[in-house]
C-alpha positions in Angstrom: 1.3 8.4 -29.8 4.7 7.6 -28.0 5.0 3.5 -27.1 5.7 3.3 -23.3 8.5 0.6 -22.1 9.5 -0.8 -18.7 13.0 -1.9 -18.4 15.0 -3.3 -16.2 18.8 -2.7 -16.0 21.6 -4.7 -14.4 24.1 -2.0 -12.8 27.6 -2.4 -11.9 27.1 -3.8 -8.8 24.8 -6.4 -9.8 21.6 -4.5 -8.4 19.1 -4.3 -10.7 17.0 -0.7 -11.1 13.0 -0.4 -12.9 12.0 2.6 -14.7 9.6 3.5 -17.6 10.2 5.4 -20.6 8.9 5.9 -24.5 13.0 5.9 -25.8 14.8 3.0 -23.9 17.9 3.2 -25.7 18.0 7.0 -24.9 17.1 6.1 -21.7 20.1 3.7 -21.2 22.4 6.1 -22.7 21.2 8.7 -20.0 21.7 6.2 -16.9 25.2 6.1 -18.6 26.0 9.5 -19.3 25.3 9.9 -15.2 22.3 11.8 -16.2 19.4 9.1 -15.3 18.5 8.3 -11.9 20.4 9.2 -8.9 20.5 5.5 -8.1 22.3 4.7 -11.5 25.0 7.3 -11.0 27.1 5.6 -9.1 26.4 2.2 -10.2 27.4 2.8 -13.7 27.7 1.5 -16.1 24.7 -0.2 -16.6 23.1 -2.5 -19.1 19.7 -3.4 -20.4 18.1 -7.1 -19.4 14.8 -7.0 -20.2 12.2 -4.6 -21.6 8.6 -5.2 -22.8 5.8 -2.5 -24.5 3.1 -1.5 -23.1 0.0 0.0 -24.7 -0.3 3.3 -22.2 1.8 4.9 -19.9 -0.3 3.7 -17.3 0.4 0.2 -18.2 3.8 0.8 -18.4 3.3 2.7 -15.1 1.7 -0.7 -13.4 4.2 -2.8 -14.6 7.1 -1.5 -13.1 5.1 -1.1 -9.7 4.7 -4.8 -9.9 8.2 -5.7 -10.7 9.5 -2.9 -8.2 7.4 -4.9 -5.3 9.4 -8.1 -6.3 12.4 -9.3 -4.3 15.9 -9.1 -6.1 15.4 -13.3 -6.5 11.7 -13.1 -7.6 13.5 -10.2 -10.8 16.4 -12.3 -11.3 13.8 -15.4 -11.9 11.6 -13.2 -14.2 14.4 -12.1 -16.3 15.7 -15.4 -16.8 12.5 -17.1 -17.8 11.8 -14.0 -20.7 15.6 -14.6 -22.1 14.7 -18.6 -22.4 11.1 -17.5 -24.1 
């Protein structure tokens, strides 16, 4: 059974993009390559701040919902708390 992530990456621009997926690494090579998300493309290159597993995709699926409702201040906060844990 694949382990599901949410991530969060800091893009070129200093926008930050949430996404989901069993293989971050992978994943962040995609965004990269120009291959991820059409948001990423032209915000490359982009790089990984903060990731956490989740038991189910579903969770994983939740997660990101929540952080994706979150002003840019209230994910900036978040990631900066998990870096000092």
């Amino acid at each position: 059974m694949p382990r599901w992530h949410v991530y969060i990456l800091r893009c070129r621009d200093k926008s930050l993009y949430t996404g989901i997926s069993t293989d971050v690494e992978a994943r962040l090579e995609k965004h990269n390559s120009g291959k991820g998300a059409a948001y990423t493309r032209s915000r490359k290159p982009v790089e990984l701040v903060w990731s956490k597993t989740c038991k189910t995709e579903s969770s994983a699926r939740k997660q990101e919902a929540k952080i994706k409702s979150w002003s840019k201040a209230e994910k900036e906060a978040w990631i900066d708390v998990s870096r000092k844990q």
